[in-house]
N, C-alpha and C positions, 0 to 999 in steps of 0.2 A: 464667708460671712455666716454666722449662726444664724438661724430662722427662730422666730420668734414662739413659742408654744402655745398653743391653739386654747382658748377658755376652759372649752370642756373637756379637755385632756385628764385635768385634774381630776374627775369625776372617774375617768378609765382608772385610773393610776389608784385611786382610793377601792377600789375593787378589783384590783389586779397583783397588787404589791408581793405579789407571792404570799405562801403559807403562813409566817407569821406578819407580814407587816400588812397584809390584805383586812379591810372589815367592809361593815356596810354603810351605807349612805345616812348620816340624819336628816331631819324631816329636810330641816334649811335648806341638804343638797340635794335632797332627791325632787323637791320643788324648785328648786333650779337648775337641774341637771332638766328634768322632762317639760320644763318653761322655753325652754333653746330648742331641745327638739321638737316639740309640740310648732315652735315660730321659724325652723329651716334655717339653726343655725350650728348644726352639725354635721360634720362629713361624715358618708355613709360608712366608711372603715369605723370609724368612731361606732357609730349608732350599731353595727355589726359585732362589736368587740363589748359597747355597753353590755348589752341586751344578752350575750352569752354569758358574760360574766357575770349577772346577776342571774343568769337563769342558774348557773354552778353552785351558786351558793344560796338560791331560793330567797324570793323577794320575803321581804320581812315587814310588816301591818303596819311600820314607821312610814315604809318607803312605796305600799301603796295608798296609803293616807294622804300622801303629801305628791304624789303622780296625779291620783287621783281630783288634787284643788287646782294644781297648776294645768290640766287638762279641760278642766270644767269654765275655768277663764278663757277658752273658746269658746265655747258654745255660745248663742249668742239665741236666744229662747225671742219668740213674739212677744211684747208690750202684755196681749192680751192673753197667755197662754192659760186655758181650764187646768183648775187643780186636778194633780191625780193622787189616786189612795196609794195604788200599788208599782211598785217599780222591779219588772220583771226581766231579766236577762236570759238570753237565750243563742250561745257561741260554741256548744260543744256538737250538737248535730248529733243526729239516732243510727245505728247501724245494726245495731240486735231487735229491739222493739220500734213500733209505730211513736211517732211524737205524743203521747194520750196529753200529757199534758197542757197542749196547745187547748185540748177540751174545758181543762180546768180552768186557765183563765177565760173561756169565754163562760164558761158557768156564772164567773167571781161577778163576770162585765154584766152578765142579764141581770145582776142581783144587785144594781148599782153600786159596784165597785169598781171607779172607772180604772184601766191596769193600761201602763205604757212597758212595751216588749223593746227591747233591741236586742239587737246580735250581731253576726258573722257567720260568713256564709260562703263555702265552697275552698275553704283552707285546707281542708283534709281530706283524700280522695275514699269513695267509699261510704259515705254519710251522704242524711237527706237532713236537712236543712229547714227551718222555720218559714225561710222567705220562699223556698218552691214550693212551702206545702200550703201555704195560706191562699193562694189565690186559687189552689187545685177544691176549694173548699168554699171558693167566690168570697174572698175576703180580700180587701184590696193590703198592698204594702206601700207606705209613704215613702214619698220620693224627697222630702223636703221639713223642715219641722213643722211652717206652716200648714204643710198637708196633714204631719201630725196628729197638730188640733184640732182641726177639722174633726178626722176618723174619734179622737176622742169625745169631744162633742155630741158628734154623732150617735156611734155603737159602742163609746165608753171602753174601746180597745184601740189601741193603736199598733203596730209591728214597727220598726223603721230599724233599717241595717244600718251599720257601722259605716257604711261606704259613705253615705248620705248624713248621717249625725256625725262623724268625725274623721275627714279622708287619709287625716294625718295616721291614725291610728289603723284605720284600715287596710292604708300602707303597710303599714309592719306587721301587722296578723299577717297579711301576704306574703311575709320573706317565711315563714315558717318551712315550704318547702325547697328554699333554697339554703336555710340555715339547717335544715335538716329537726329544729325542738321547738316547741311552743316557747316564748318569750313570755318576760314580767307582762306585756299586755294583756295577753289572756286574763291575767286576773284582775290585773286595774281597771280594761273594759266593762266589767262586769257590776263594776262597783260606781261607776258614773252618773244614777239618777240624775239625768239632765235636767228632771221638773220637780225633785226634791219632792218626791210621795214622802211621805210618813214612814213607809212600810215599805220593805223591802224583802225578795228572797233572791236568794242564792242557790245553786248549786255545784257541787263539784264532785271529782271523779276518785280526785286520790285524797284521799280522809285528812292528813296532814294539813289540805289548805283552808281543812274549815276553823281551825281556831285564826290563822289569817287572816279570813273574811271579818271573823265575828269579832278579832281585835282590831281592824280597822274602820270595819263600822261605829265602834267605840268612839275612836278617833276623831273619826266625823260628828260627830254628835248624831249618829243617826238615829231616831228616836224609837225605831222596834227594825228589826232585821232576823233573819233565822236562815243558817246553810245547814245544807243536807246533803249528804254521799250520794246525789241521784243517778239514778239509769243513765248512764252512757257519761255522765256530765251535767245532764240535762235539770232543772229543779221540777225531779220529776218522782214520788214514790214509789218502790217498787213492791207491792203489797205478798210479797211472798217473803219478805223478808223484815227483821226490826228495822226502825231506821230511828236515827238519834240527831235529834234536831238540835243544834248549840245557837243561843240569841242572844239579842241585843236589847230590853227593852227600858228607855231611860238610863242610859249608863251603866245600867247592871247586867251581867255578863249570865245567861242559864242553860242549863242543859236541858233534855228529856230526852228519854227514850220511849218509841212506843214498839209494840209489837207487832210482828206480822198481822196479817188481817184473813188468813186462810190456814191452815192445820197442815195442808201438803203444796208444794210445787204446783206449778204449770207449766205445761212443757209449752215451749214458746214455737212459735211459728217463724218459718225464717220468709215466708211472703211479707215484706212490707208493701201493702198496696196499700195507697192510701184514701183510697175510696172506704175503708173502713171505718175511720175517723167521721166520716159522715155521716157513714150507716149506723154505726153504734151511737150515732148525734138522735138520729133522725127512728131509731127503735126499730131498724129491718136489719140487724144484725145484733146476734148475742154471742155478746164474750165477756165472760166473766173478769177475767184478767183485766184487759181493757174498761171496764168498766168501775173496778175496785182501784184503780189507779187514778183515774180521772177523780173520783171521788175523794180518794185517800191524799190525794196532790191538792185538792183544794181544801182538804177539812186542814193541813198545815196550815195552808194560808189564814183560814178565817180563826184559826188559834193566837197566830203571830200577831195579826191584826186585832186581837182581844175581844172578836166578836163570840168568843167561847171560851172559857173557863178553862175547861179538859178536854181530854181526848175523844170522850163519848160526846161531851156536847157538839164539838166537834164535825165527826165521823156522821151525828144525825142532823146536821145540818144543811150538812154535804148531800148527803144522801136523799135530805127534802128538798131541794135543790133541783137536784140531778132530777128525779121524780115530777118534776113541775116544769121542765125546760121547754121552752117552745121547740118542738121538732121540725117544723118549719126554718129556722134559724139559717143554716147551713143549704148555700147554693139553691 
């Protein structure tokens, strides 16, 4: 007796079809293809063969657009949840440099700019991670969304991993070392603003997936967003180098490039301790590096966000900022 073919098969077979009968998903399927798995109604071989197969041929701004809405149809946010401005992702984890930019958005938070963080955490062996550095810094991490609001409420930042904001997803970032490659999640994760900031950043490692980003924030109607080639992954500047910021703001799609922020290198330390992040908070450690980073990672932000004009307004905003920070803040 023939067995009857499973729903989302159809969705294997449209990405698998071999060389020429293979394409990609439209939005319709890829909001229905990650609607079933998102709800546990696909067998893991399935979910195993989607997810490489899309990774083979590189998720396309259609397909996380549309991952992206039928994902968000979980989340199930408090009645009363406080607006937030910025919406910050955090899934690539440091292994050459200190996190500096975990600094920057707390900079954004003292300067009322309330910034909701998530991420993933502990996928990739050999990185440090947002969620064990936050607490090493007496910063708590939310267990729950409700806890969420709270923390924003509160100190106007919030952290919350993926484990706890989406188990379903967090799932799958964990097959990463049994699949041996990052899946399309990596990048859909990223793009989930669960409380719909305004304003969003990005970042990523391999240049290719910034027009991605900035075409699917399109998509979204997200009304200003900017990705960046950051440090490690990370939406993070690396001030020894250009970095070219591609955005989103009102449907219109922009570039810039700005330029380094120093004339030579820095030779990098390979101590990640993170007791530095506090010291350089707290003005009992100088480091240049670290310090132009933190800065240069948030004068983005306050660009994107439109509370600057240019680069220079910027970079001095940041800079009187940083300069005014409570140093007390931190543990």
């Amino acid at each position: 007796m023939s067995q009857q073919e499973h729903k989302f098969a159809q969705y294997v077979r449209i990405l698998g079809k071999g060389r020429n009968g293979s394409r990609g998903l439209e939005g319709a399927e890829a909001y229905e293809a990650f609607r079933m798995i998102m709800h546990e109604e696909v067998e893991p071989i399935q979910l195993g063969a989607f997810l490489m197969l899309m990774r083979v041929k590189e998720e396309t701004p259609d397909e996380v657009a549309a991952a992206v809405r039928a994902i968000r149809e979980t989340l199930k946010l408090p009645t009363d949840a406080p607006a937030v401005d910025l919406d910050w992702s955090s899934y690539a984890g440091k292994k050459r440099v200190l996190p500096w930019f975990i600094l920057s958005t707390l900079l954004l938070a003292e300067n009322s700019i309330r910034v909701f963080m998530h991420g993933a955490s502990g996928h990739t062996a050999g990185r440090i991670y947002t969620k064990e550095v936050l607490p090493m810094l007496g910063l708590p991490v939310a267990t729950d969304l409700a806890d969420a609001c709270r923390h924003l409420q509160e100190q106007n930042f919030c952290y919350m991993d993926l484990e706890q904001l989406s188990p379903k997803l967090h799932e799958i970032i964990e097959l990463r070392p049994l699949l041996g490659l990052r899946s399309p999640v990596h990048t859909i994760a990223r793009m989930l603003n669960p409380f719909k900031a305004p304003s969003m950043m990005q970042g990523i490692f391999h240049p290719g997936y910034r027009p991605t980003h900035q075409m699917a924030a399109q998509l979204l109607e997200q009304p200003h967003m900017a990705v960046i080639k950051g440090e490690g992954g990370e939406i993070e500047r690396n001030p020894d180098q250009p970095v070219l910021i591609q955005s989103v703001h009102n449907g219109e799609l922009t570039e810039q490039e700005w330029p380094e922020m120093f004339d030579k290198r820095h030779i990098r330390s390979d101590d990640l301790n993170v007791s530095h992040l506090k010291q350089l908070w707290d003005g009992t450690l100088d480091d240049e590096y670290g310090e132009a980073t933190v800065i240069g990672t948030a004068a983005i932000a306050l660009f994107m966000m439109g509370r600057a004009t240019d680069r220079e307004t910027a970079e001095a905003m940041a800079r009187e900022m940083w300069g005014a920070r409570n140093k007390a803040r931190l543990g």
